[in-house]
Biopython code that builds the backbone (N, CA, C, O; Angstrom):
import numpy as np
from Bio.PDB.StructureBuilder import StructureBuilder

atoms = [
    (1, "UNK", "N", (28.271, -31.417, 25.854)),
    (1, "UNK", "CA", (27.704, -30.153, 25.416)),
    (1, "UNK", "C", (28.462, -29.634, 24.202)),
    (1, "UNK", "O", (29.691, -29.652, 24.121)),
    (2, "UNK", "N", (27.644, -29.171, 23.269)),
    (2, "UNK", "CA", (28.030, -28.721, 21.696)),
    (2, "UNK", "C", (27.974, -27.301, 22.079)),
    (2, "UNK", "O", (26.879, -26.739, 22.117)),
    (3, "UNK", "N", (29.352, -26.501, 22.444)),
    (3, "UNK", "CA", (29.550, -24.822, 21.920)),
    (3, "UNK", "C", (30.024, -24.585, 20.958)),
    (3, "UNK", "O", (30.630, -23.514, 20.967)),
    (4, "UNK", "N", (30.049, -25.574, 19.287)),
    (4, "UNK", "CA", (30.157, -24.461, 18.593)),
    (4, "UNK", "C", (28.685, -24.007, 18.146)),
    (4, "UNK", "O", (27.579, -24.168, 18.661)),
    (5, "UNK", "N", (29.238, -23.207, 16.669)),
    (5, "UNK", "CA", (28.007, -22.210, 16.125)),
    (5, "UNK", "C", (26.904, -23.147, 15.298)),
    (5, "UNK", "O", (27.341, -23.768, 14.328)),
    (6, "UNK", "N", (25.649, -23.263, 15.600)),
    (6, "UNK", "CA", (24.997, -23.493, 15.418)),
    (6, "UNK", "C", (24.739, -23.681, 13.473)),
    (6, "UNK", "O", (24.779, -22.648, 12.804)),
    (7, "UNK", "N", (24.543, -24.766, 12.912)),
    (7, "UNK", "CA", (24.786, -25.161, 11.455)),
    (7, "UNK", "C", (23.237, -24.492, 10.875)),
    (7, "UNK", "O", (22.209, -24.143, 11.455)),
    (8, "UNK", "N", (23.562, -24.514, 9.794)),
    (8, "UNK", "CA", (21.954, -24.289, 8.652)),
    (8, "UNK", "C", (21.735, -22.934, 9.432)),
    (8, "UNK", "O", (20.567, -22.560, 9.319)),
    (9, "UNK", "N", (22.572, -22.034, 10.242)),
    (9, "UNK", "CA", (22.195, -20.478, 10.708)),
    (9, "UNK", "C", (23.188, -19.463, 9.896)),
    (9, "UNK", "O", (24.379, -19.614, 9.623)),
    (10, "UNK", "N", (22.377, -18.469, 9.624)),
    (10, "UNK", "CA", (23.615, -17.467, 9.040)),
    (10, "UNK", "C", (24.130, -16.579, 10.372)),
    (10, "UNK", "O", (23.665, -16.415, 11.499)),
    (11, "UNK", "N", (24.848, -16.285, 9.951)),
    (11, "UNK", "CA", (25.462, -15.441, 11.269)),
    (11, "UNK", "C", (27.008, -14.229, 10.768)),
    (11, "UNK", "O", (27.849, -14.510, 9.914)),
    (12, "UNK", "N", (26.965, -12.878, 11.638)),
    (12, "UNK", "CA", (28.196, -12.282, 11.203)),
    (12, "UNK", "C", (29.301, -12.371, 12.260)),
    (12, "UNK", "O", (28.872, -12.102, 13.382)),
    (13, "UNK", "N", (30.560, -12.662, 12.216)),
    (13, "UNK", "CA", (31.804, -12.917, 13.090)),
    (13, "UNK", "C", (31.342, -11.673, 13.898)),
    (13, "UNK", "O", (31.049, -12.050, 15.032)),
    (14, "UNK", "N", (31.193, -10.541, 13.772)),
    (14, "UNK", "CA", (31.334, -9.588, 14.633)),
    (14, "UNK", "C", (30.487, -9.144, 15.512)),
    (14, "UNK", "O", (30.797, -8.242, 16.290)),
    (15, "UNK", "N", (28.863, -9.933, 15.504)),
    (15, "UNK", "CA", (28.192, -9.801, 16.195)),
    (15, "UNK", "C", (28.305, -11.095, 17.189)),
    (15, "UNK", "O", (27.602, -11.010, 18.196)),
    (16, "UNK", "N", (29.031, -12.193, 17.059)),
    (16, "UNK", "CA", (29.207, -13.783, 17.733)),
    (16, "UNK", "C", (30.315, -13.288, 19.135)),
    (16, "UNK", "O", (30.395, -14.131, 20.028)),
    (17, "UNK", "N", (30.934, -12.302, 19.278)),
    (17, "UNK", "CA", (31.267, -12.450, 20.381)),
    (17, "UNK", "C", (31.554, -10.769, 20.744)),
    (17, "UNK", "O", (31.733, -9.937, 19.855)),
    (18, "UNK", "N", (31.559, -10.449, 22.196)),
    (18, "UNK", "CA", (31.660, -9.164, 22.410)),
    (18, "UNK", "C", (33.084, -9.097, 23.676)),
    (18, "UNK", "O", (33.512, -10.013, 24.378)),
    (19, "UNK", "N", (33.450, -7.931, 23.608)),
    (19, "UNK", "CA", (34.878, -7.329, 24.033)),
    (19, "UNK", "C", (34.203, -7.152, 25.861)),
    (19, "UNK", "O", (33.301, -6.480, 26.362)),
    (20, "UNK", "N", (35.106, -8.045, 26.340)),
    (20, "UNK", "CA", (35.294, -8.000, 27.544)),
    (20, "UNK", "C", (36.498, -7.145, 28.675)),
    (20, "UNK", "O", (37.699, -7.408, 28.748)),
    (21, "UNK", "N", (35.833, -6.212, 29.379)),
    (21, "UNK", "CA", (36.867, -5.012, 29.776)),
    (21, "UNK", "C", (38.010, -6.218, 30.522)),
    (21, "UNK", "O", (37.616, -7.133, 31.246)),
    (22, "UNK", "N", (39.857, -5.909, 30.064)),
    (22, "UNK", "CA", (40.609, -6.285, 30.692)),
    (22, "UNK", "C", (40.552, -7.869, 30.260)),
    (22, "UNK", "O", (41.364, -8.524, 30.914)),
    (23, "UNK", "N", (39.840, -8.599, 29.378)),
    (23, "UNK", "CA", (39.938, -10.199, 28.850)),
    (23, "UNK", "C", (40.332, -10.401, 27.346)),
    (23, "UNK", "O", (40.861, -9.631, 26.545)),
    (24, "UNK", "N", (39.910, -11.656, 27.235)),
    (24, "UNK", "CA", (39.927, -12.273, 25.737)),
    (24, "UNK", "C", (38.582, -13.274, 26.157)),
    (24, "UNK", "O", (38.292, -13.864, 27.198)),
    (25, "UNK", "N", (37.956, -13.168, 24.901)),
    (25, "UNK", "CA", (36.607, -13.865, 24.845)),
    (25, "UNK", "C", (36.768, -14.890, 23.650)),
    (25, "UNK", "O", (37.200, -14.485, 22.571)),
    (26, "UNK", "N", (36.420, -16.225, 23.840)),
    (26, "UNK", "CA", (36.656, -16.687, 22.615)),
    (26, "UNK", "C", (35.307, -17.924, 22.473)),
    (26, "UNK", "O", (34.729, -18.332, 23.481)),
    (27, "UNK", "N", (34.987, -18.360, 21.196)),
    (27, "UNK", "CA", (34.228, -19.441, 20.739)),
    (27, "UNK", "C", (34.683, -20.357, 19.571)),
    (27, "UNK", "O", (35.256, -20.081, 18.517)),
    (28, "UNK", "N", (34.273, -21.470, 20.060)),
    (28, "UNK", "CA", (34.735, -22.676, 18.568)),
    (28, "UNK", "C", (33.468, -21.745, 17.784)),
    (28, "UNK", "O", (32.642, -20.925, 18.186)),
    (29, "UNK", "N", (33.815, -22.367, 16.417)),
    (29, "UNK", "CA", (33.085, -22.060, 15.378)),
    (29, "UNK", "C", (32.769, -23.430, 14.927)),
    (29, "UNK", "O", (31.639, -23.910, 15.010)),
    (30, "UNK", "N", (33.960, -24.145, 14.370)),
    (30, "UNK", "CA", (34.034, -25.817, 14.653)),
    (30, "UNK", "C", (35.425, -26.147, 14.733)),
    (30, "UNK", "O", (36.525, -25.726, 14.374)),
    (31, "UNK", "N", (34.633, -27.537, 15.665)),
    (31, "UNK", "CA", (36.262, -27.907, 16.533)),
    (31, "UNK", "C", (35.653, -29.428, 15.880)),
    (31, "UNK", "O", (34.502, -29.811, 16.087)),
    (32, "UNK", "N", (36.770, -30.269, 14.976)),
    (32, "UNK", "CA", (36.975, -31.431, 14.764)),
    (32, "UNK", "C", (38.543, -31.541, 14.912)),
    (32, "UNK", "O", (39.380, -30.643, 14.820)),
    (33, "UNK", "N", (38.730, -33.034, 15.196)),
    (33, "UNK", "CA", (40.221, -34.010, 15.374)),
    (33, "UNK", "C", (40.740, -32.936, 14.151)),
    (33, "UNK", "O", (41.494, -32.064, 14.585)),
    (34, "UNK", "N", (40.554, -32.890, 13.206)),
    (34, "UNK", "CA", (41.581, -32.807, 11.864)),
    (34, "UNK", "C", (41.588, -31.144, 11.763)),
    (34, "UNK", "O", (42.136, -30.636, 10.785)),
    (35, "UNK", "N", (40.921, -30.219, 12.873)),
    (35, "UNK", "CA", (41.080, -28.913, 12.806)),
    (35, "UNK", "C", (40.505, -28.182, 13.681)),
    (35, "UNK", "O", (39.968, -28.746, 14.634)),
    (36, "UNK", "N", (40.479, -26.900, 13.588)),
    (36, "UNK", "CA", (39.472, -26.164, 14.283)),
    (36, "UNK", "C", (39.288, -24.511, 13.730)),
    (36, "UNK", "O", (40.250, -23.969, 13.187)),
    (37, "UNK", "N", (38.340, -23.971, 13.864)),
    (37, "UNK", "CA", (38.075, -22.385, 13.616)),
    (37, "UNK", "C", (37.585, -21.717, 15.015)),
    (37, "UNK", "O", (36.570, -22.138, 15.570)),
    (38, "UNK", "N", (38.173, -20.906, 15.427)),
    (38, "UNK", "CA", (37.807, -20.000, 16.782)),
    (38, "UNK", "C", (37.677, -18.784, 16.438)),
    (38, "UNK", "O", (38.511, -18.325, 15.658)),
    (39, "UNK", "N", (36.654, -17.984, 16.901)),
    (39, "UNK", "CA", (36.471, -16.587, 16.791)),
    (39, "UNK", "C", (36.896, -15.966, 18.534)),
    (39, "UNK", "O", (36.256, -16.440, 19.472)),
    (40, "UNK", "N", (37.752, -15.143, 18.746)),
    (40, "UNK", "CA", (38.472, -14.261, 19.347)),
    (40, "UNK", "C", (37.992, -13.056, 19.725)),
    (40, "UNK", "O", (37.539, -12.640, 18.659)),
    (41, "UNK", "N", (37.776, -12.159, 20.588)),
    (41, "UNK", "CA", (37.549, -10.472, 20.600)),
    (41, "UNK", "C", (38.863, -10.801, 22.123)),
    (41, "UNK", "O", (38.843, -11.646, 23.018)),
    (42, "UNK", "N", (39.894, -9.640, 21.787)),
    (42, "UNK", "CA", (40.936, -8.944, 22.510)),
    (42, "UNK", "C", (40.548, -7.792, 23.263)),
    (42, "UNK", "O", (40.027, -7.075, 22.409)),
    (43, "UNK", "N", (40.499, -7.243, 24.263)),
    (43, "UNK", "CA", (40.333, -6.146, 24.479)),
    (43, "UNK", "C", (41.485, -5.043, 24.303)),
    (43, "UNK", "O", (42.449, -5.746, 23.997)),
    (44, "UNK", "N", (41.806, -4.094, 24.316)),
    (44, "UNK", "CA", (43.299, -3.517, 24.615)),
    (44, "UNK", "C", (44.057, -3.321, 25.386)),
    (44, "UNK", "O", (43.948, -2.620, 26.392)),
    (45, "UNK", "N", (45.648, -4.400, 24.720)),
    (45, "UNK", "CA", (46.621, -4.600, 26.005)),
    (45, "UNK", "C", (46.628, -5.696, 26.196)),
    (45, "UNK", "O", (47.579, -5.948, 26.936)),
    (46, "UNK", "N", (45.774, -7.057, 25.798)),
    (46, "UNK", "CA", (46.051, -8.277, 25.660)),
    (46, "UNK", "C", (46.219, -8.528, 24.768)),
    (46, "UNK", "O", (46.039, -7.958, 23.691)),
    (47, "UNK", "N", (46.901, -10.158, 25.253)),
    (47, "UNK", "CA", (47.484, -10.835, 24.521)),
    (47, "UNK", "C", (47.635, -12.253, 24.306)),
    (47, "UNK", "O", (47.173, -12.886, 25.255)),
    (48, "UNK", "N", (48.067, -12.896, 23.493)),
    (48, "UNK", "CA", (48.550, -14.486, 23.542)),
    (48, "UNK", "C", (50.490, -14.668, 23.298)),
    (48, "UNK", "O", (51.191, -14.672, 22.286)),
    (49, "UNK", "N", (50.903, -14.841, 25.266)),
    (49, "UNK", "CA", (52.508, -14.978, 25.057)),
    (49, "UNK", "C", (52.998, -15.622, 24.033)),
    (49, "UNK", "O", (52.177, -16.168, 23.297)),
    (50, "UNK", "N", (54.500, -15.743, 23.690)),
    (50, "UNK", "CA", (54.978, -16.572, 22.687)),
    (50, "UNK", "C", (54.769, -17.935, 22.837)),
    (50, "UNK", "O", (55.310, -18.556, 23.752)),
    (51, "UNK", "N", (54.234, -18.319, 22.244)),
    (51, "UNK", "CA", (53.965, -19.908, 21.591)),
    (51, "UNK", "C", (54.399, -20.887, 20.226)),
    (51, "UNK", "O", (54.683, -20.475, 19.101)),
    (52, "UNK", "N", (54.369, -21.808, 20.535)),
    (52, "UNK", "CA", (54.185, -22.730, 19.328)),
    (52, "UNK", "C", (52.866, -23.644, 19.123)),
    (52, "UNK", "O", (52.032, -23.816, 20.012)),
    (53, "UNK", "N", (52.805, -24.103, 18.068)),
    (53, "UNK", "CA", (51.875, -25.206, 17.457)),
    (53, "UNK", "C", (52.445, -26.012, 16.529)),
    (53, "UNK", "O", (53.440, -25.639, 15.907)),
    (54, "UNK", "N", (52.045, -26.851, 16.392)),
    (54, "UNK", "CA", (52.574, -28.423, 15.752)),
    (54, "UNK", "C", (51.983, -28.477, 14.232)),
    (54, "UNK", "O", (52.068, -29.414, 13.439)),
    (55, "UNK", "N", (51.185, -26.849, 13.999)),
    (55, "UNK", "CA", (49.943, -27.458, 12.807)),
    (55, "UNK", "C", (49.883, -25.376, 12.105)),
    (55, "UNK", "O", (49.451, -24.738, 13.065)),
    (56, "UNK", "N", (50.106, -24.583, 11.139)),
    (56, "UNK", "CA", (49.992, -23.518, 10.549)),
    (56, "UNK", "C", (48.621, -23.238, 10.903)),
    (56, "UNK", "O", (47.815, -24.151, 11.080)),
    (57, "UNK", "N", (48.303, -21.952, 11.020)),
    (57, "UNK", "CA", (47.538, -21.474, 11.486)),
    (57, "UNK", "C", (47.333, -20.272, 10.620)),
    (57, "UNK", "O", (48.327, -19.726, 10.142)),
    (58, "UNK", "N", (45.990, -19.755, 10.342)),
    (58, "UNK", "CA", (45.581, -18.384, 9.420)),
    (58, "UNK", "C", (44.873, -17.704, 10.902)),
    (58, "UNK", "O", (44.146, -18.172, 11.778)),
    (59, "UNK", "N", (45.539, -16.287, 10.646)),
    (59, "UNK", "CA", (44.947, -15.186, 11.392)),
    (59, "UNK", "C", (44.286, -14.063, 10.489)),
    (59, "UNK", "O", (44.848, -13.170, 9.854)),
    (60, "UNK", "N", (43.107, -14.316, 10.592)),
    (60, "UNK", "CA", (42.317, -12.962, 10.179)),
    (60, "UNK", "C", (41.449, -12.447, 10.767)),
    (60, "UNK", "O", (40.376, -12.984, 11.043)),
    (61, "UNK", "N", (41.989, -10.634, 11.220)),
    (61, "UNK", "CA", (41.668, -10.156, 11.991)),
    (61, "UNK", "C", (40.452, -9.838, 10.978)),
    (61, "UNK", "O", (40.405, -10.037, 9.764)),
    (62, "UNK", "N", (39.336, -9.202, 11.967)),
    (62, "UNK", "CA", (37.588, -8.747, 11.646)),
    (62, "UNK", "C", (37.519, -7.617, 12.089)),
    (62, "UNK", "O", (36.590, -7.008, 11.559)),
    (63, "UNK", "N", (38.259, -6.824, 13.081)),
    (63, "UNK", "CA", (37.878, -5.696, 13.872)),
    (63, "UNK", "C", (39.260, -5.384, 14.670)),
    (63, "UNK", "O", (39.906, -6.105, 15.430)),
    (64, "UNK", "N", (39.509, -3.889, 14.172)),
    (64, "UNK", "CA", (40.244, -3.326, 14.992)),
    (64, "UNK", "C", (42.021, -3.468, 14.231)),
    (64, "UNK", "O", (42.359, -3.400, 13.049)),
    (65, "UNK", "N", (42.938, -3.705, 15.609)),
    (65, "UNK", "CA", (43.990, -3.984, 14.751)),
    (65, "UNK", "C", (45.074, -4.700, 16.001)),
    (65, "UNK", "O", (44.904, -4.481, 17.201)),
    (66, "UNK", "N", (46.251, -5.624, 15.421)),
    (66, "UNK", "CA", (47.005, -6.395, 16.220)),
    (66, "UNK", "C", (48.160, -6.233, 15.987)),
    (66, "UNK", "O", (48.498, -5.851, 14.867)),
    (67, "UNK", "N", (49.299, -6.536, 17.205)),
    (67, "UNK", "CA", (50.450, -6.870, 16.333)),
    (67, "UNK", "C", (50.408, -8.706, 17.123)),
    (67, "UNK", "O", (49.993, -9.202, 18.171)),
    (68, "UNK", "N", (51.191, -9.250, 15.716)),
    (68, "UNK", "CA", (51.650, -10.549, 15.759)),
    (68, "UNK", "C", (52.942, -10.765, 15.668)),
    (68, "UNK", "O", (53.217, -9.807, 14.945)),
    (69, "UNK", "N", (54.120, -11.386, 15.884)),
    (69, "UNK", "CA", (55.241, -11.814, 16.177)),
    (69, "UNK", "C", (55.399, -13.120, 15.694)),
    (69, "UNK", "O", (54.821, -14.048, 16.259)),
    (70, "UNK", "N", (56.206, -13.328, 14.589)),
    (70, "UNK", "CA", (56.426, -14.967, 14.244)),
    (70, "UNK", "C", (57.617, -14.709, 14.561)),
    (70, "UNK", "O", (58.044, -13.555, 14.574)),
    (71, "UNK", "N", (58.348, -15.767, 14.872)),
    (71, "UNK", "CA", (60.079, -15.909, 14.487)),
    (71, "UNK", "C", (60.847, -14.124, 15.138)),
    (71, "UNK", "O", (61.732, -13.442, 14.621)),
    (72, "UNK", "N", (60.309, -13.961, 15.983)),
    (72, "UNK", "CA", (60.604, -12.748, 16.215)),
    (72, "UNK", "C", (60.620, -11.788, 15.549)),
    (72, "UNK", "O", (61.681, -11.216, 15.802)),
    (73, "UNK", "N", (59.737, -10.915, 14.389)),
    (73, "UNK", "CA", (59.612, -10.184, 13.413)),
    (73, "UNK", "C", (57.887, -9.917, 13.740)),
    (73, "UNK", "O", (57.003, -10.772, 13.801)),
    (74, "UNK", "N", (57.791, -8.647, 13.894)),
    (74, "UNK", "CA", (56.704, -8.020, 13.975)),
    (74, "UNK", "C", (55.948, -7.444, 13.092)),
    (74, "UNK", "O", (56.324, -6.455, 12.463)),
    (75, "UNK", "N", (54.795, -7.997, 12.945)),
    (75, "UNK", "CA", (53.518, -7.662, 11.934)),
    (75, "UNK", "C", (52.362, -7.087, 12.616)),
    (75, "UNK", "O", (51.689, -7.464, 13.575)),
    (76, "UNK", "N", (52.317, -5.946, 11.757)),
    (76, "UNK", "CA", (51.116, -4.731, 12.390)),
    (76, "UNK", "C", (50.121, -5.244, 11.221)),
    (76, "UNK", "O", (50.568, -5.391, 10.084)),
    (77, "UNK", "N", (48.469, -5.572, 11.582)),
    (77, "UNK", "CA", (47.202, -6.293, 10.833)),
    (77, "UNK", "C", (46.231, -5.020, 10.945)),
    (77, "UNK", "O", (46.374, -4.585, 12.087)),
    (78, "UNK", "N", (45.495, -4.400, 10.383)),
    (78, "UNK", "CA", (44.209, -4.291, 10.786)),
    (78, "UNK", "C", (42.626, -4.848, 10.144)),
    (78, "UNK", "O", (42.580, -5.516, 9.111)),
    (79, "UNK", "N", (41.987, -4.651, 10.543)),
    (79, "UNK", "CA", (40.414, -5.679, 10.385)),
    (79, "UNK", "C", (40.900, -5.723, 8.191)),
    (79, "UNK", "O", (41.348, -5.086, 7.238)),
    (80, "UNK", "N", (40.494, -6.634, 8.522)),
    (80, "UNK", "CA", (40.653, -7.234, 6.372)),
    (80, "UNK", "C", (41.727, -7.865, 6.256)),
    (80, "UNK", "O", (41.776, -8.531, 5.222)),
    (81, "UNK", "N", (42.982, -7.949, 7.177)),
    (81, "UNK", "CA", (43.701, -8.525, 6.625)),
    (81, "UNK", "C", (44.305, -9.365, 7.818)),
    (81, "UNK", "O", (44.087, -9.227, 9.021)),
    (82, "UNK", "N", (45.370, -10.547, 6.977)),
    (82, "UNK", "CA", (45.530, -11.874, 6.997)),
    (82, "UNK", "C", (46.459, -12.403, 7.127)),
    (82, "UNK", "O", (46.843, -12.554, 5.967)),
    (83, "UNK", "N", (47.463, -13.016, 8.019)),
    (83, "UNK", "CA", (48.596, -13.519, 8.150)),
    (83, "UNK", "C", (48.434, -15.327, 8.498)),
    (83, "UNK", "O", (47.573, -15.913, 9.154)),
    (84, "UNK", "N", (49.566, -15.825, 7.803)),
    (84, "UNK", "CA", (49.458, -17.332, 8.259)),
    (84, "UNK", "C", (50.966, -17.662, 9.345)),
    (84, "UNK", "O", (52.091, -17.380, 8.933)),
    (85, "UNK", "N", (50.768, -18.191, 10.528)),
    (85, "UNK", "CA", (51.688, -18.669, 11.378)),
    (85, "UNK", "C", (52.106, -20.107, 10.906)),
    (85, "UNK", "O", (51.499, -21.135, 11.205)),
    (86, "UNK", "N", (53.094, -20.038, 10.222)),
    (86, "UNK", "CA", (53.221, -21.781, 10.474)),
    (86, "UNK", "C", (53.956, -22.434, 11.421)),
    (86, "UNK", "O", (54.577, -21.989, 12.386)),
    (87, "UNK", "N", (53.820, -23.451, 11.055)),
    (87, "UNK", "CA", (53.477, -24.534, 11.885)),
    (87, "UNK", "C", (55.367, -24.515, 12.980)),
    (87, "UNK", "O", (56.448, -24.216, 12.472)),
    (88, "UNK", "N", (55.170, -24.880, 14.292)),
    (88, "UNK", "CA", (56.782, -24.841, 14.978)),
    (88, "UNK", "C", (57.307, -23.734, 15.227)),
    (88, "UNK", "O", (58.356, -23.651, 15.866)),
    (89, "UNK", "N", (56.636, -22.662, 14.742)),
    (89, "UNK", "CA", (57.018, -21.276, 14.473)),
    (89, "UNK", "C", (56.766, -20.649, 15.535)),
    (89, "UNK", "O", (55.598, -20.905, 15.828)),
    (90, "UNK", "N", (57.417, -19.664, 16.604)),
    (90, "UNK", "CA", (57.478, -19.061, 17.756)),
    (90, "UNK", "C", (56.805, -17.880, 17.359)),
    (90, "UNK", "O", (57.243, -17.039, 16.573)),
    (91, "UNK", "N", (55.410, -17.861, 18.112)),
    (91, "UNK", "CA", (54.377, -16.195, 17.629)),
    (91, "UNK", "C", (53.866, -15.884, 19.159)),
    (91, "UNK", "O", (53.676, -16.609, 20.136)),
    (92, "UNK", "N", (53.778, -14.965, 19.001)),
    (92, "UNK", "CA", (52.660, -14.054, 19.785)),
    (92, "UNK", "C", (51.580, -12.894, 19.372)),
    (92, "UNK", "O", (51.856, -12.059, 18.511)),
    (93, "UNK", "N", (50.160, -12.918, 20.153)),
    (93, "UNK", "CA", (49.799, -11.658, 19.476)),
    (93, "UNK", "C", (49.460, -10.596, 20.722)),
    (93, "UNK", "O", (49.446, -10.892, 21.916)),
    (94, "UNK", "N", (49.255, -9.605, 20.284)),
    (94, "UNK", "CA", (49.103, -7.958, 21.209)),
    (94, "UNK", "C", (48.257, -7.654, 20.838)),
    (94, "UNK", "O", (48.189, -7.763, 19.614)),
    (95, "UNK", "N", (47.417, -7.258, 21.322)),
    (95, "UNK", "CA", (45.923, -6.235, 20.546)),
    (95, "UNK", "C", (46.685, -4.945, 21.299)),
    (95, "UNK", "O", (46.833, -4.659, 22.487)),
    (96, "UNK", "N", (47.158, -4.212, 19.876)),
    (96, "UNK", "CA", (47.617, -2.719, 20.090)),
    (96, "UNK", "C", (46.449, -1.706, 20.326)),
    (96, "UNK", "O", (46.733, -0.636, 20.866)),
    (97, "UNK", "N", (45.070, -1.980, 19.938)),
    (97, "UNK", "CA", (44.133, -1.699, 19.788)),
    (97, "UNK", "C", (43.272, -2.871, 20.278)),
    (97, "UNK", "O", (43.697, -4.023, 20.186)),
    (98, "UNK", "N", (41.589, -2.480, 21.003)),
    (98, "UNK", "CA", (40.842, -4.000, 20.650)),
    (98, "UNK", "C", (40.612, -4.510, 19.768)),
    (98, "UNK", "O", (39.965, -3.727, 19.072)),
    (99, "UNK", "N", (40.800, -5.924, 19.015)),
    (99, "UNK", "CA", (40.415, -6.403, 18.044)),
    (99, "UNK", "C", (39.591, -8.261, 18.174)),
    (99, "UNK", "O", (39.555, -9.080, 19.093)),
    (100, "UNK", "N", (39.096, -8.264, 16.876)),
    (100, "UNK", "CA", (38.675, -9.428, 17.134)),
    (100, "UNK", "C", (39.321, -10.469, 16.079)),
    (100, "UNK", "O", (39.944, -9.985, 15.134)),
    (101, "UNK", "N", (39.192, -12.031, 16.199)),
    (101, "UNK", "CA", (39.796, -12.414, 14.846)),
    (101, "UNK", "C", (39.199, -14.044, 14.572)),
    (101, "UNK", "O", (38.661, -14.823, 15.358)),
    (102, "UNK", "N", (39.452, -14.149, 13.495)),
    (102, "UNK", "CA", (39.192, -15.847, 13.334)),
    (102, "UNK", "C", (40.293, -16.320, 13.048)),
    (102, "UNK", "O", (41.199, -15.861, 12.353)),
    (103, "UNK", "N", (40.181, -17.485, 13.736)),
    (103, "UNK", "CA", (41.841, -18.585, 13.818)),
    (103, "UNK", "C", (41.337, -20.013, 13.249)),
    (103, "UNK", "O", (40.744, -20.949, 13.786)),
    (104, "UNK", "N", (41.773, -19.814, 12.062)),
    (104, "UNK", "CA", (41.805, -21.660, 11.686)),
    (104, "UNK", "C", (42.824, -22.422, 11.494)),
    (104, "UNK", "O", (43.561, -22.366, 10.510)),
    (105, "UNK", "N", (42.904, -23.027, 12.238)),
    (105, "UNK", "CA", (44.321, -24.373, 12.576)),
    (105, "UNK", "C", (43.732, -25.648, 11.577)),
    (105, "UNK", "O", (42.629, -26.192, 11.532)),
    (106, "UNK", "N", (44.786, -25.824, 10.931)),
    (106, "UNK", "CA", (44.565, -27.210, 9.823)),
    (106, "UNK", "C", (45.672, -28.202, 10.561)),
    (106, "UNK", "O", (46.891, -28.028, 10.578)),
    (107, "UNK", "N", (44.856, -29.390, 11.223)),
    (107, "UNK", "CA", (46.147, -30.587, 11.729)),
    (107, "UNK", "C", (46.259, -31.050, 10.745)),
    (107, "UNK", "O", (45.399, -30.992, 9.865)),
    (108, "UNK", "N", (47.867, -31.901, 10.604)),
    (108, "UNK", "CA", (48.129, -32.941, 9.755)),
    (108, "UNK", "C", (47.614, -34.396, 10.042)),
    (108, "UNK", "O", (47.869, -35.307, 9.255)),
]
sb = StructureBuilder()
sb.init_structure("model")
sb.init_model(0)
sb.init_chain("A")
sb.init_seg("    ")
for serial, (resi, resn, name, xyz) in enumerate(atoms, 1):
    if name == "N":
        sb.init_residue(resn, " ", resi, " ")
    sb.init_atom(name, np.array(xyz, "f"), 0.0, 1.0, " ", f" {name:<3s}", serial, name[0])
structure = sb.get_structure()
C-alpha cells in the first residue's frame, strides 16, 4: 500500500493533515531509499524526545510555533521559518504551541 501524496495533484501542507487532541499526526509526502519528506501536525505539549539521525534534516514549520533543541541549545520557530538538524546531532522538538511541519531527511 502507497500512503504517500498522491502525484500530478496540487495540494496545501495545511489542509493534508489535521491536529489530533493529546497526539502527533503524521504522513509521507515521499518516502524513497535516498530520502524522505513527512508532513507533521503536533498538538500542544508534544513532542519528539532527544534523538539522533545518521542523515541532516530541514525543519519547516507551516503552522503555529515549536521549540527545537540541537546539541542542547534551544530554538524558538514560528510558521515561515526554518531550521536544519544535522546529521549525529542530539535534537528534540516541543510544540510550545500546536504546530505543524515538513521534515525532509536527505540520506547519504
Amino acid at each position: 500500500m502507497n500512503n504517500e501524496f498522491e502525484k500530478e495533484k496540487k495540494f496545501n501542507f495545511l489542509d493534508e493533515v489535521d491536529y489530533s487532541t493529546g497526539g502527533v499526526v503524521s504522513k509521507n509526502v515521499i518516502k524513497k531509499p535516498t530520502g524522505n519528506i513527512s508532513l507533521f501536525a503536533f498538538e500542544k505539549g508534544e513532542g519528539l524526545s532527544e534523538h539522533t539521525a545518521p542523515f541532516d534534516a530541514l525543519l519547516q514549520v507551516i503552522d503555529g510555533e515549536v521549540k527545537v533543541t540541537i546539541n542542547g541549545k534551544p530554538h524558538d520557530l514560528k510558521a515561515g521559518e526554518s531550521i536544519i538538524m544535522p546529521a549525529n546531532s542530539p535534537h528534540a522538538v516541543f510544540a510550545a504551541e500546536r504546530f505543524k511541519m515538513v521534515l525532509t531527511m536527505i540520506k547519504e
